[in-house]
VEXMAR-573061 format. One record per atom (N, C-alpha, C): residue in three letters; x, y, z; chain; atom name. Coordinates in nm, 2 decimals, padded with zeros to 4 digits. Example, Ala and Ser with C-alpha at 12.3 -4.5 7.8 and 13.67 -1.06 7.14 Angstrom:
BEGIN
+-----+--------+--------+--------+----+----+
!  aa !   east !  north !     up ! ch ! at !
+-----+--------+--------+--------+----+----+
! ALA !  01.32 ! -00.57 !  00.78 !  A !  N !
! ALA !  01.23 ! -00.45 !  00.78 !  A ! CA !
! ALA !  01.32 ! -00.33 !  00.78 !  A !  C !
! SER !  01.28 ! -00.22 !  00.71 !  A !  N !
! SER !  01.37 ! -00.11 !  00.71 !  A ! CA !
! SER !  01.29 !  00.00 !  00.79 !  A !  C !
+-----+--------+--------+--------+----+----+
***
This chain:
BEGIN
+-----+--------+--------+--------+----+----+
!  aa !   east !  north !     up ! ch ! at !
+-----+--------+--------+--------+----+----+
! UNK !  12.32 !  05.95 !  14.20 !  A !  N !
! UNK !  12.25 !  06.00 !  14.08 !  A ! CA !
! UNK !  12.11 !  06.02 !  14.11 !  A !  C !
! UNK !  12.07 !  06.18 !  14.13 !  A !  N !
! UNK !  11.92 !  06.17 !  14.14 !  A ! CA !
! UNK !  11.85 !  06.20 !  14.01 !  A !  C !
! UNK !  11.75 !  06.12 !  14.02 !  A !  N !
! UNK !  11.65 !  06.09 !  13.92 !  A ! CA !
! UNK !  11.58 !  06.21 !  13.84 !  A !  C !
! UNK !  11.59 !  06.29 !  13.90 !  A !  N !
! UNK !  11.51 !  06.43 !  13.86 !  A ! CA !
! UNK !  11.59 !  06.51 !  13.83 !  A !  C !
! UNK !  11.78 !  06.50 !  13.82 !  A !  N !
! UNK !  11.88 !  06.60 !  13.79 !  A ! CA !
! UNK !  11.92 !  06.57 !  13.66 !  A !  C !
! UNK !  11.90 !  06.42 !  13.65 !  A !  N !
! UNK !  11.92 !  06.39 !  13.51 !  A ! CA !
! UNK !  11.86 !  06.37 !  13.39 !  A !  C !
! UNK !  11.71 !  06.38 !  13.44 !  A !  N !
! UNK !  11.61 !  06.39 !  13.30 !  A ! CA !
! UNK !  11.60 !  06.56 !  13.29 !  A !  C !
! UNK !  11.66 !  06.62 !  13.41 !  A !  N !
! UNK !  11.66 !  06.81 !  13.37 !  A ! CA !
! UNK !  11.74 !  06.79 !  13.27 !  A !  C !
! UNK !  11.83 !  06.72 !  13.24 !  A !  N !
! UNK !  11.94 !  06.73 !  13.17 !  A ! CA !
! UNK !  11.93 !  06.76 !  13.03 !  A !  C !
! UNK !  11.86 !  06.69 !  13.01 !  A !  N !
! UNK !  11.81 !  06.68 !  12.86 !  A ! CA !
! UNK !  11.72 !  06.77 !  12.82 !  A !  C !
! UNK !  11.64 !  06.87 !  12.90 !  A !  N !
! UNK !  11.58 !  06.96 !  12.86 !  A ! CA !
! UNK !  11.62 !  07.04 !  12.75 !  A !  C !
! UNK !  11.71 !  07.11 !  12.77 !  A !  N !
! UNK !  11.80 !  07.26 !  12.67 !  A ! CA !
! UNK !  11.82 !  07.18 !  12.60 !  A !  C !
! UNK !  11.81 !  07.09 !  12.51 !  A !  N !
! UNK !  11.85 !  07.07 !  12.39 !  A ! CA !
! UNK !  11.70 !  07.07 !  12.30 !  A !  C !
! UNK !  11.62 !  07.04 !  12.36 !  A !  N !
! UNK !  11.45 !  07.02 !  12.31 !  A ! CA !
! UNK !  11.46 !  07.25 !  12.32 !  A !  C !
! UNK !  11.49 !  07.31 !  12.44 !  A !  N !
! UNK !  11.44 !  07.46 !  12.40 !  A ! CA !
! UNK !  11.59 !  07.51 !  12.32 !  A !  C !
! UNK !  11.63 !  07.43 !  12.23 !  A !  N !
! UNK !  11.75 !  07.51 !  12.16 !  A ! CA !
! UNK !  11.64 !  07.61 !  12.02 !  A !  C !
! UNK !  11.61 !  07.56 !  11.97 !  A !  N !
! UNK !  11.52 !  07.56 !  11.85 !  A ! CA !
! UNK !  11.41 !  07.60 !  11.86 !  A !  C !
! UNK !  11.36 !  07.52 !  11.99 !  A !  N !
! UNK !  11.18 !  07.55 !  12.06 !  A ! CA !
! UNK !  11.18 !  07.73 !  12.14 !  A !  C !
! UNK !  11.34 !  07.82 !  12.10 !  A !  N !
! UNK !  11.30 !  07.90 !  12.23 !  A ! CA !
! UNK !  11.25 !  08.02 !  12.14 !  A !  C !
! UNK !  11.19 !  08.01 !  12.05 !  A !  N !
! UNK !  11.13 !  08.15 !  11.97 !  A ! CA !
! UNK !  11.00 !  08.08 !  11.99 !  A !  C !
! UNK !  10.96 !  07.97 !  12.03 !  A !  N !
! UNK !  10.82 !  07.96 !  12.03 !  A ! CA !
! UNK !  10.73 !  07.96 !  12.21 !  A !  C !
! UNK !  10.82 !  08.01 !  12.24 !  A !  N !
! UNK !  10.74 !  08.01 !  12.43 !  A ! CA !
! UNK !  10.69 !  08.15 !  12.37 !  A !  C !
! UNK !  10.52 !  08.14 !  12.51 !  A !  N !
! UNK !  10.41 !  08.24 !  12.44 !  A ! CA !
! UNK !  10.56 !  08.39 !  12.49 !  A !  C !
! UNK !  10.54 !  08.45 !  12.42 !  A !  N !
! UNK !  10.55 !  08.55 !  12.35 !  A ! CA !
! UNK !  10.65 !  08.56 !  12.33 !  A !  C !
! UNK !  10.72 !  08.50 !  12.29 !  A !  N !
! UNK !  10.86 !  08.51 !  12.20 !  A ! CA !
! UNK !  10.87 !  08.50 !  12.04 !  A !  C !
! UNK !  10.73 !  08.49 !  12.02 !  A !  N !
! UNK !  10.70 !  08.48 !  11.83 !  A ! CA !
! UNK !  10.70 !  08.65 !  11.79 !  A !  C !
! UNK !  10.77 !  08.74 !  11.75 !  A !  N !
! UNK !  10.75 !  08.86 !  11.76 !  A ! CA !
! UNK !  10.75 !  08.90 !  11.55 !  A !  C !
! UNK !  10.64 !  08.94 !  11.50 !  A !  N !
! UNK !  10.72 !  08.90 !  11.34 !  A ! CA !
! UNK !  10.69 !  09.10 !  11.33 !  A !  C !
! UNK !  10.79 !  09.13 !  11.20 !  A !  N !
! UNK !  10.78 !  09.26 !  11.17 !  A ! CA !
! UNK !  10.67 !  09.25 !  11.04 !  A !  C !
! UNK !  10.58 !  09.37 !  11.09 !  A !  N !
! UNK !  10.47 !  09.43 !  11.00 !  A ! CA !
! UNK !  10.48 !  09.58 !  10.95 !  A !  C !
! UNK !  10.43 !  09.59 !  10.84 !  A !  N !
! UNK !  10.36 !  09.75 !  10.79 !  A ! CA !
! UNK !  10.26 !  09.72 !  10.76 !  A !  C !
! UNK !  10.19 !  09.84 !  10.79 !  A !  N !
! UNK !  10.07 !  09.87 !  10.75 !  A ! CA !
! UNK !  10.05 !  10.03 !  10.73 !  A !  C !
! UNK !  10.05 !  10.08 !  10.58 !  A !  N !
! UNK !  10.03 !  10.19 !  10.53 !  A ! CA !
! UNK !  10.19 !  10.25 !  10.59 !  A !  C !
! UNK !  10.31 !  10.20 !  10.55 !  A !  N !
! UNK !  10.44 !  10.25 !  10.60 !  A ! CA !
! UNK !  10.47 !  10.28 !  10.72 !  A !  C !
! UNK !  10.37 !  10.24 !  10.77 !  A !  N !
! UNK !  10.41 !  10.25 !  10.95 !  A ! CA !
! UNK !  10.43 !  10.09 !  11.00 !  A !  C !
! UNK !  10.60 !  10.12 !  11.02 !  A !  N !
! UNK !  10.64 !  09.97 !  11.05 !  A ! CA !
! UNK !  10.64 !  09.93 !  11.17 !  A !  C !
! UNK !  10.57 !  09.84 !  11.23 !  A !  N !
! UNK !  10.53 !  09.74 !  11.37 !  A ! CA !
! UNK !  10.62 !  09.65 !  11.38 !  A !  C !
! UNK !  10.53 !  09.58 !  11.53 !  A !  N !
! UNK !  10.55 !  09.40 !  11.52 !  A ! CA !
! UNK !  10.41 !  09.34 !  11.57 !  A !  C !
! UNK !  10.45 !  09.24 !  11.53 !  A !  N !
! UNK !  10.29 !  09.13 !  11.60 !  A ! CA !
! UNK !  10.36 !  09.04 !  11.65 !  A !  C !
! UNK !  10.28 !  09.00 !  11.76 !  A !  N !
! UNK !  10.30 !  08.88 !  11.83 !  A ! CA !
! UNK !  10.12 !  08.79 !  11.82 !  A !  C !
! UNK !  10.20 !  08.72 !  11.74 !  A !  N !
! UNK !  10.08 !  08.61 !  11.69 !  A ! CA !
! UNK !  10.00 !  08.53 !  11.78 !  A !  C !
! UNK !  10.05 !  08.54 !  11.94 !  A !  N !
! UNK !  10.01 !  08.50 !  12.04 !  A ! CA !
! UNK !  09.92 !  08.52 !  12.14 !  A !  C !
! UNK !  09.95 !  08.67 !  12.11 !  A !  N !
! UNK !  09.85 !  08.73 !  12.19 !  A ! CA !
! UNK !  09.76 !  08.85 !  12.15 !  A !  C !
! UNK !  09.83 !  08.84 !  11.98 !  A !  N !
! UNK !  09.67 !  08.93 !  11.88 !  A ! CA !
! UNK !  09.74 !  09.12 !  11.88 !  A !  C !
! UNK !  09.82 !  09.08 !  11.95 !  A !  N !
! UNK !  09.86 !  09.28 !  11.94 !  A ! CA !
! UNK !  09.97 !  09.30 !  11.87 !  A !  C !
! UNK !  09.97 !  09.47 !  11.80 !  A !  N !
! UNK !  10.05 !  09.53 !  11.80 !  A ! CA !
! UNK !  10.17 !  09.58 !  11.84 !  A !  C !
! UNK !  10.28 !  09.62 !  11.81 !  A !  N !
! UNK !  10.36 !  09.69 !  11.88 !  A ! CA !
! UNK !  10.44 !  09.80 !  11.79 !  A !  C !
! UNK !  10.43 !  09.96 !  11.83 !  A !  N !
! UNK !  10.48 !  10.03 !  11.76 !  A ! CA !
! UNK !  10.52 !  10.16 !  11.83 !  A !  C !
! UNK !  10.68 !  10.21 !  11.78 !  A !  N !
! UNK !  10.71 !  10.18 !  11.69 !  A ! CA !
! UNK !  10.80 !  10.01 !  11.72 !  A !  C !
! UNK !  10.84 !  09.95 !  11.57 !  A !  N !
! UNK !  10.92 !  09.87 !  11.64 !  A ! CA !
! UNK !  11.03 !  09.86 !  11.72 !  A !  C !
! UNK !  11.04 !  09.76 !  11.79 !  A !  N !
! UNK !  11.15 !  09.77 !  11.89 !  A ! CA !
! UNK !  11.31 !  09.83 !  11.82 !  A !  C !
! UNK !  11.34 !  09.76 !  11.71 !  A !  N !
! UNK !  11.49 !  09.78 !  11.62 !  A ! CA !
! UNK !  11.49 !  09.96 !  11.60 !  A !  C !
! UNK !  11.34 !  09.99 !  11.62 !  A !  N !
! UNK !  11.36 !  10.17 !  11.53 !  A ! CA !
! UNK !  11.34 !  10.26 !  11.70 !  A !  C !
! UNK !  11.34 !  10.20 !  11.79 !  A !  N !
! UNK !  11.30 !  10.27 !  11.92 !  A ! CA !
! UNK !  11.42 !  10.38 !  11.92 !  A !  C !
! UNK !  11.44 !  10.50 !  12.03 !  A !  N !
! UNK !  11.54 !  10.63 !  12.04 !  A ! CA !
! UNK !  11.56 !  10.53 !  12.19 !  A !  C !
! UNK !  11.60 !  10.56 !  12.24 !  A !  N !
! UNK !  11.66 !  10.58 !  12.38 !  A ! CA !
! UNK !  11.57 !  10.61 !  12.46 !  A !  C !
! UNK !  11.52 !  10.54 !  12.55 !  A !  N !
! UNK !  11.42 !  10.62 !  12.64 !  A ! CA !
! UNK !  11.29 !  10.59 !  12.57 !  A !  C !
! UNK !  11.27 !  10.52 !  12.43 !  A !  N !
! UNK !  11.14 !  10.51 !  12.40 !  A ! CA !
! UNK !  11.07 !  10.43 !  12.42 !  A !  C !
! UNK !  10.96 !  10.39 !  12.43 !  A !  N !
! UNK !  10.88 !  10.27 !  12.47 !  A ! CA !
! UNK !  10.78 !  10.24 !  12.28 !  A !  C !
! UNK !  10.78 !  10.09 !  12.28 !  A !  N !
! UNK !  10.69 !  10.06 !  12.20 !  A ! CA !
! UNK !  10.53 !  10.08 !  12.25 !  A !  C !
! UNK !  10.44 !  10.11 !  12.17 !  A !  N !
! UNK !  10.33 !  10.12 !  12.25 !  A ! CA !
! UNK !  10.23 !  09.98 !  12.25 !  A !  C !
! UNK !  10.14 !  09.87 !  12.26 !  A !  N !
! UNK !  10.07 !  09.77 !  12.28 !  A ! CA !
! UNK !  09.93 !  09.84 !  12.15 !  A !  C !
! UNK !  09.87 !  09.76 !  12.05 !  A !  N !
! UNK !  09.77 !  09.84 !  12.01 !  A ! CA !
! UNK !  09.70 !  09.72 !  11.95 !  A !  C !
! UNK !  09.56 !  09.74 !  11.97 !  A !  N !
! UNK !  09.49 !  09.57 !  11.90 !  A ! CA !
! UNK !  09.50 !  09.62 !  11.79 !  A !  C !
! UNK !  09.45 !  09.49 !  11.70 !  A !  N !
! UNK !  09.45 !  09.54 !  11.58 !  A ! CA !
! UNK !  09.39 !  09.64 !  11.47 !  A !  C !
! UNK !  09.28 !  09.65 !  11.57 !  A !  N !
! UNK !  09.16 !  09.75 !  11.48 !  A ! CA !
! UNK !  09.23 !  09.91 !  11.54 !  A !  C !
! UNK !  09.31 !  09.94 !  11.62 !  A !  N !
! UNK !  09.34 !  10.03 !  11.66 !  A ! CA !
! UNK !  09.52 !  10.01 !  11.59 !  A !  C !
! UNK !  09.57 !  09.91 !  11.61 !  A !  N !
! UNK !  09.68 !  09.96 !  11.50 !  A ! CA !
! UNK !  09.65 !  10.04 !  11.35 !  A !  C !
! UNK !  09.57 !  09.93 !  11.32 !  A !  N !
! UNK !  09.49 !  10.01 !  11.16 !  A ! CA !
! UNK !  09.44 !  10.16 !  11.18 !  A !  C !
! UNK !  09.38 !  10.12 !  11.23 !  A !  N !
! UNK !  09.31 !  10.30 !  11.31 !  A ! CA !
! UNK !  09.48 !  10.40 !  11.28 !  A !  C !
! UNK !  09.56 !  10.35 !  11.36 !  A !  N !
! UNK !  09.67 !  10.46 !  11.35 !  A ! CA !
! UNK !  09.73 !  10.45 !  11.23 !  A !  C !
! UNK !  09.75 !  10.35 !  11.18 !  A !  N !
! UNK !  09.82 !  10.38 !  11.02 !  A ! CA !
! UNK !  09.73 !  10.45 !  10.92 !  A !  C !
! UNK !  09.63 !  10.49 !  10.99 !  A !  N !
! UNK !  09.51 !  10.55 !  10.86 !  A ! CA !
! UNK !  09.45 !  10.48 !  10.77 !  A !  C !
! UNK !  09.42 !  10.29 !  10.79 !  A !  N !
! UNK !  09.38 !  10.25 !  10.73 !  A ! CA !
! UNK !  09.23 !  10.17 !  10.77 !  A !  C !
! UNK !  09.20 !  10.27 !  10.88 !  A !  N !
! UNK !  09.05 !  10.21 !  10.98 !  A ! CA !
! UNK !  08.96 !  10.17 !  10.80 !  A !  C !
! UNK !  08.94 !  10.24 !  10.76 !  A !  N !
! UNK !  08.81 !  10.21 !  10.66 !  A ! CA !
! UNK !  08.83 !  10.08 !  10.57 !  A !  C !
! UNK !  08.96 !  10.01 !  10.59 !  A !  N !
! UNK !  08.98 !  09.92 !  10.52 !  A ! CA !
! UNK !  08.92 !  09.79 !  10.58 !  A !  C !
! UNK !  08.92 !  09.79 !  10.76 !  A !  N !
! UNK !  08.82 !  09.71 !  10.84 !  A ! CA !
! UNK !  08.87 !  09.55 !  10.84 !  A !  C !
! UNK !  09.01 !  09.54 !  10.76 !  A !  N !
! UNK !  09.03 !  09.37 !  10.73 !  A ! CA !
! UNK !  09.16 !  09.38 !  10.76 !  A !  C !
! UNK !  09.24 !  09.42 !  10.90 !  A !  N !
! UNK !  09.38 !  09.43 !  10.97 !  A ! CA !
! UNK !  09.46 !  09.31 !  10.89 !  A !  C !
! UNK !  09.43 !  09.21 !  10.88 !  A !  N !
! UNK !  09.49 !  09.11 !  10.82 !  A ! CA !
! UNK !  09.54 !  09.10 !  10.69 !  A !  C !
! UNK !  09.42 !  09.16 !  10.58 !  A !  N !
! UNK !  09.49 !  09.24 !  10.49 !  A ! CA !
! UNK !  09.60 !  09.37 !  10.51 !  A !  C !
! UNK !  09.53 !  09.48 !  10.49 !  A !  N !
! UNK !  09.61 !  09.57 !  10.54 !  A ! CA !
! UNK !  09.75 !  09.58 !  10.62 !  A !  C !
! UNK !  09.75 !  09.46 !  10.67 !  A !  N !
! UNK !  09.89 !  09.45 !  10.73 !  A ! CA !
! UNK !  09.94 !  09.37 !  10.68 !  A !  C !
! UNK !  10.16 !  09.41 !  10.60 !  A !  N !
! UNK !  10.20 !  09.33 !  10.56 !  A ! CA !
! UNK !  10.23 !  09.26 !  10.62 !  A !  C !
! UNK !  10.36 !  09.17 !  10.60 !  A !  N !
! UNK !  10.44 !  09.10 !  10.65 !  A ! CA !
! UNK !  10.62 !  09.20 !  10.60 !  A !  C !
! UNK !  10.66 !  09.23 !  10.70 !  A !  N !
! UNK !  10.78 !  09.29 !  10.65 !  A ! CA !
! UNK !  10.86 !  09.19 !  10.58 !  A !  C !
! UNK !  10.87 !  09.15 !  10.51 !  A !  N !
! UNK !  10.98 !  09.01 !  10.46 !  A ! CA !
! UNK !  11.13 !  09.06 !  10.45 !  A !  C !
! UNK !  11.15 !  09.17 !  10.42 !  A !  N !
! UNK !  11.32 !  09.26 !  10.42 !  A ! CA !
! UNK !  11.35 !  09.22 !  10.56 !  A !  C !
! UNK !  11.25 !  09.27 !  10.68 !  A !  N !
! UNK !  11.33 !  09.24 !  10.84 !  A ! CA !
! UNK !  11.29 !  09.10 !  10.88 !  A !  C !
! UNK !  11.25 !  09.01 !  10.79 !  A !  N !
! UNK !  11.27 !  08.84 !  10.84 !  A ! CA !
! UNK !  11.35 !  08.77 !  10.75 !  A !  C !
! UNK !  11.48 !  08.79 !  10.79 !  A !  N !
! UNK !  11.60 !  08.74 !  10.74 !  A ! CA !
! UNK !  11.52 !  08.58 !  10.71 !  A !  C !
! UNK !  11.48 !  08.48 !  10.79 !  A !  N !
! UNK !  11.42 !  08.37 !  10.74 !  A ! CA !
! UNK !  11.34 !  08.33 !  10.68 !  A !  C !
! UNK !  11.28 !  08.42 !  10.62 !  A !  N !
! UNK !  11.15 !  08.42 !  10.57 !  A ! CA !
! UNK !  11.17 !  08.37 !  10.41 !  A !  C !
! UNK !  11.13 !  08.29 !  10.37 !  A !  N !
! UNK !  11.12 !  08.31 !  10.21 !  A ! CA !
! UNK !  11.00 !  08.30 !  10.16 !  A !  C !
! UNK !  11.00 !  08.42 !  10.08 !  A !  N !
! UNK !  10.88 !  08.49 !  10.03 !  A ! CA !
! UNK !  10.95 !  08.55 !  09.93 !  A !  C !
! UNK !  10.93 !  08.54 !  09.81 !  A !  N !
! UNK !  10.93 !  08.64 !  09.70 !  A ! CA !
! UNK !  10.88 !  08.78 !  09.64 !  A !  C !
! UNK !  10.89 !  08.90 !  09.72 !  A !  N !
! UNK !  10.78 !  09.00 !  09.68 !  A ! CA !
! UNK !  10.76 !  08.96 !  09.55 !  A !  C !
! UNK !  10.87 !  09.00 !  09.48 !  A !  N !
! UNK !  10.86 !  09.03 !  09.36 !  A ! CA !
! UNK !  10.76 !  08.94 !  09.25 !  A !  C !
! UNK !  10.79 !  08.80 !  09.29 !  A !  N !
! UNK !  10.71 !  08.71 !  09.22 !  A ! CA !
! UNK !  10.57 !  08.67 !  09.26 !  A !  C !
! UNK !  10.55 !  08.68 !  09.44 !  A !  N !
! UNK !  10.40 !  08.67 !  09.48 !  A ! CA !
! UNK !  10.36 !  08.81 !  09.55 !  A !  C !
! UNK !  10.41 !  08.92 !  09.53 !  A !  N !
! UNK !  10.34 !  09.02 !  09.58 !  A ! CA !
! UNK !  10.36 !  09.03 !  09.69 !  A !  C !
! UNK !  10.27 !  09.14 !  09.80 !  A !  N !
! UNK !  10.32 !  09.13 !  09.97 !  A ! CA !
! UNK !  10.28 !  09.00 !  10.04 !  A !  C !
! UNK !  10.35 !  08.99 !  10.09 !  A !  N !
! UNK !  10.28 !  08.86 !  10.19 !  A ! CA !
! UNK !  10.18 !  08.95 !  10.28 !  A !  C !
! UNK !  10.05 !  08.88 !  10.30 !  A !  N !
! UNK !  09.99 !  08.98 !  10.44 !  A ! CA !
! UNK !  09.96 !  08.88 !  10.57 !  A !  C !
! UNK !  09.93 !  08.96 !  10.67 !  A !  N !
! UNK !  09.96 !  08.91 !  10.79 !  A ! CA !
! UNK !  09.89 !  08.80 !  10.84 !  A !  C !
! UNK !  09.74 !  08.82 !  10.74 !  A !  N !
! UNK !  09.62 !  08.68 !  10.76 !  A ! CA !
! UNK !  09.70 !  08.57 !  10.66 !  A !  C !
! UNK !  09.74 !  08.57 !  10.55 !  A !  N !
! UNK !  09.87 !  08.47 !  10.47 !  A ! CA !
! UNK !  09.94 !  08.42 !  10.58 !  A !  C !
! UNK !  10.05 !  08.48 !  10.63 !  A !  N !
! UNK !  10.15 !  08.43 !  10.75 !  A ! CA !
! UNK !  10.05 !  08.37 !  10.84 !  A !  C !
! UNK !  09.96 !  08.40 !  10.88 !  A !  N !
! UNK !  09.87 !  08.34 !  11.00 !  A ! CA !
! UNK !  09.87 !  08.25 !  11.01 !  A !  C !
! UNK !  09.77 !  08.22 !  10.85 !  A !  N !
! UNK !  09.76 !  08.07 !  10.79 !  A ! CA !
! UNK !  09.87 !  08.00 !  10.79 !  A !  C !
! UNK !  10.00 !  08.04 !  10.74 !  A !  N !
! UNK !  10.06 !  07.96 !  10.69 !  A ! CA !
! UNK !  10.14 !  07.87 !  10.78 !  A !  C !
! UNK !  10.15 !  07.98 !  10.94 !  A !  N !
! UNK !  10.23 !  07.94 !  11.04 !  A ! CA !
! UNK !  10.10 !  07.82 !  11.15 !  A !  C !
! UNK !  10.00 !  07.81 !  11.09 !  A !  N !
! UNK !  09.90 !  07.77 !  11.21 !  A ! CA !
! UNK !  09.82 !  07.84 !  11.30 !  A !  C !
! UNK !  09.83 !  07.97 !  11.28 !  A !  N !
! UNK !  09.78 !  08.02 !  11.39 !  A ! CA !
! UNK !  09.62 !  08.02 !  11.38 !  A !  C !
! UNK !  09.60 !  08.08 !  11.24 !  A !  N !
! UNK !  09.48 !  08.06 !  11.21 !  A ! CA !
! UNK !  09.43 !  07.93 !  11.10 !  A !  C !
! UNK !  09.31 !  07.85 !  11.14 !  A !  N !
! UNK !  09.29 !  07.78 !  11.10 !  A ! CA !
! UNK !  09.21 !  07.76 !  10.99 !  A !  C !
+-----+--------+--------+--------+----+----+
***
């Protein structure tokens, strides 16, 4: 019995649940101004188009935030956190009520998940 074969052992059960949270595996769906993304809350960027809507052959492109805004046409608004929803239709787990609290936005989720304090 070596010592170090059997505390491996018990690992995968702690990343069963933990494996959406290694850095960049938090990926959440966004719009902003009908142009639907993703964010990864981990490392501050964009991604568009999203991966689920990509053709064959297509690549998502990396964009910060002030330059996502920028592309959805919503530079003058200057507050990406607003401006950007939270897709809640493409986060099957998400509970959020549009209808009763309005959009969720992206600085709300931030907060709500920890990111921002």
């Amino acid at each position: 019995g070596d010592p170090l074969s059997s505390s491996m052992g018990s690992v995968p059960e702690v990343g069963n649940d933990e494996g959406e949270r290694r850095p960049g595996g938090v990926m959440i769906a966004v719009v902003c101004n009908g142009f639907a993304g993703e964010f990864d809350p981990h490392k501050r960027v964009f991604f568009y188009p999203r991966r689920s809507a990509l053709q064959e052959g297509e690549r998502a492109h990396m964009y910060t935030p002030t330059e996502f805004e920028r592309y959805a046409g919503m530079a003058a608004s200057k507050k990406w956190k607003y401006s950007v929803r939270i897709d809640v239709a493409a986060e099957p787990g998400m509970q959020w009520n549009v209808h009763a609290l309005g959009p969720c936005t992206l600085g709300k989720w931030l907060e709500d998940n920890g990111f921002d304090k």
